[in-house]
N, C-alpha and C positions, 0 to 999 in steps of 0.2 A: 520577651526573649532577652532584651539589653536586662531588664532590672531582673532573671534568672539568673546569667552571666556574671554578675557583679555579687551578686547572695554567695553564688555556689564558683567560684574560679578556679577551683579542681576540675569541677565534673564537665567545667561546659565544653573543652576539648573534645571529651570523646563523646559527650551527647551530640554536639554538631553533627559528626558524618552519619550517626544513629537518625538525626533527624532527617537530615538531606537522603538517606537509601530512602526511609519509609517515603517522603515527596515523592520523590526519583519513581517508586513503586506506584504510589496511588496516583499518581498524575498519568503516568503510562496507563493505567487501565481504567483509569477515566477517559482520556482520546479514545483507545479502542474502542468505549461502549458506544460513546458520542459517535464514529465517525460509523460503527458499524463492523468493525473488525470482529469484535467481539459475538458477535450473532452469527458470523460469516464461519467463525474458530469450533462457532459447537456443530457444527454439520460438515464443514471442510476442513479440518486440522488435520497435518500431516507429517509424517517424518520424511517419505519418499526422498530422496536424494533429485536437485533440482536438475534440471538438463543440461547439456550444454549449450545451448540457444536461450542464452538468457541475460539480461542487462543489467547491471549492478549500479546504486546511488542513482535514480530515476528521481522523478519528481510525479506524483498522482494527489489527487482531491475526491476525498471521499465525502457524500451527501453536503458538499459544499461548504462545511464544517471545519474537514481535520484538512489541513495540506500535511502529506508526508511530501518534505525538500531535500532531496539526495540522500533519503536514508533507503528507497524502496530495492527490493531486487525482483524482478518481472524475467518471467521464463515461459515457454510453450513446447508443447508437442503436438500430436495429434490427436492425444486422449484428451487433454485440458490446457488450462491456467494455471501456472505458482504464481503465487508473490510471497516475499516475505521481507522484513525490515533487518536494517542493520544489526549486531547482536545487544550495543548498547541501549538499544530501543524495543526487543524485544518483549519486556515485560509486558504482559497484556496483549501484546501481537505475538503466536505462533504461523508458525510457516502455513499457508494454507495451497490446494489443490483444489480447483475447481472444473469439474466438467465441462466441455463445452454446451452441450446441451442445457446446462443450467447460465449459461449467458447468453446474455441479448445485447450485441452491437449497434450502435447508434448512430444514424447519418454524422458526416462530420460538420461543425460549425466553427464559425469564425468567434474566437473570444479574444479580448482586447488585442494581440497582436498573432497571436497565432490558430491557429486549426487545430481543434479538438476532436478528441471523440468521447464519448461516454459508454463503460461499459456496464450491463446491469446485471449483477451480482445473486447469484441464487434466488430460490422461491420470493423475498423478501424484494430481488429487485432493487439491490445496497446500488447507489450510484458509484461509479468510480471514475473520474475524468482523467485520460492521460491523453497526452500530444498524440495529434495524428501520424507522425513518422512511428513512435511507440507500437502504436495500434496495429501499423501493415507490420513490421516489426515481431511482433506476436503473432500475427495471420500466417507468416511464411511459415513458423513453427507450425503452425496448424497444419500446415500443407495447404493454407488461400490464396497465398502468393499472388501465385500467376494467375488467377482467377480475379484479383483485385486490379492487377494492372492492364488488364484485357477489358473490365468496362471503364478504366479512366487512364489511358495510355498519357497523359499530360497532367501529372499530377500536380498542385499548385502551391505544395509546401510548407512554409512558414508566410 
């Protein structure tokens, strides 16, 4: 790249941001495939309009690979799951929608300082780890709420 630069000192101005989209582009849907998004987008891609019970710049881990860090937005109703990623991070993430019926909730565990949960992601079973507060969070949308705090009235947080 330096001995392209120095040949051509015209062109390498606007080839720079020409190179940096294409990364920008392929690096985004590389994570996606890696993390699962991608397998998750061709059976759950969505335009729907998210809810309003829903939490923006989250932090989740997918197949213990990708961490999305304050880019995610996580939302519930009683039909399903959204998530979707920030817009500059969209490439290779579309907004998805996911049944409830197609996830499986996962007891919560302790991981280095805090209380997780996993949730498992359509037929395929995609992991996705988000904080336990997150999780009941989600649930109320669902309408589990009170169903959740009825078998652990003392719940034990961070």
């Amino acid at each position: 790249m330096e001995e392209f630069a120095r040949q051509h000192p015209a062109v390498f101005p606007a080839a720079f941001p020409a190179f940096f989209v294409v990364l920008w582009v392929a690096v985004g849907c590389i994570v996606s495939m890696v993390g699962g998004w991608w397998g998750l987008a061709q059976r759950y891609r969505t335009e729907r309009p998210f809810p309003d019970h829903r939490r923006r710049m989250q932090n989740g881990q997918m197949r213990s690979a990708v961490g999305y860090n304050n880019v995610l937005t996580l939302a519930s109703d009683p039909e399903g799951f959204y998530m979707g990623v920030m817009f500059f991070f969209r490439l290779g993430h579309p907004r998805l929608f996911i049944p409830w019926a197609d996830i499986e909730i996962e007891a919560p565990k302790r991981w280095l300082f805090f209380k997780v949960q996993t949730l498992r992601l359509g037929p395929d079973r995609i992991p996705l780890r988000l904080r336990e507060p997150l999780v009941d969070f989600l649930l109320v949308g669902k309408g589990a709420g009170e169903l959740r705090d009825q078998q652990n009235p003392h719940p034990t947080g961070f």
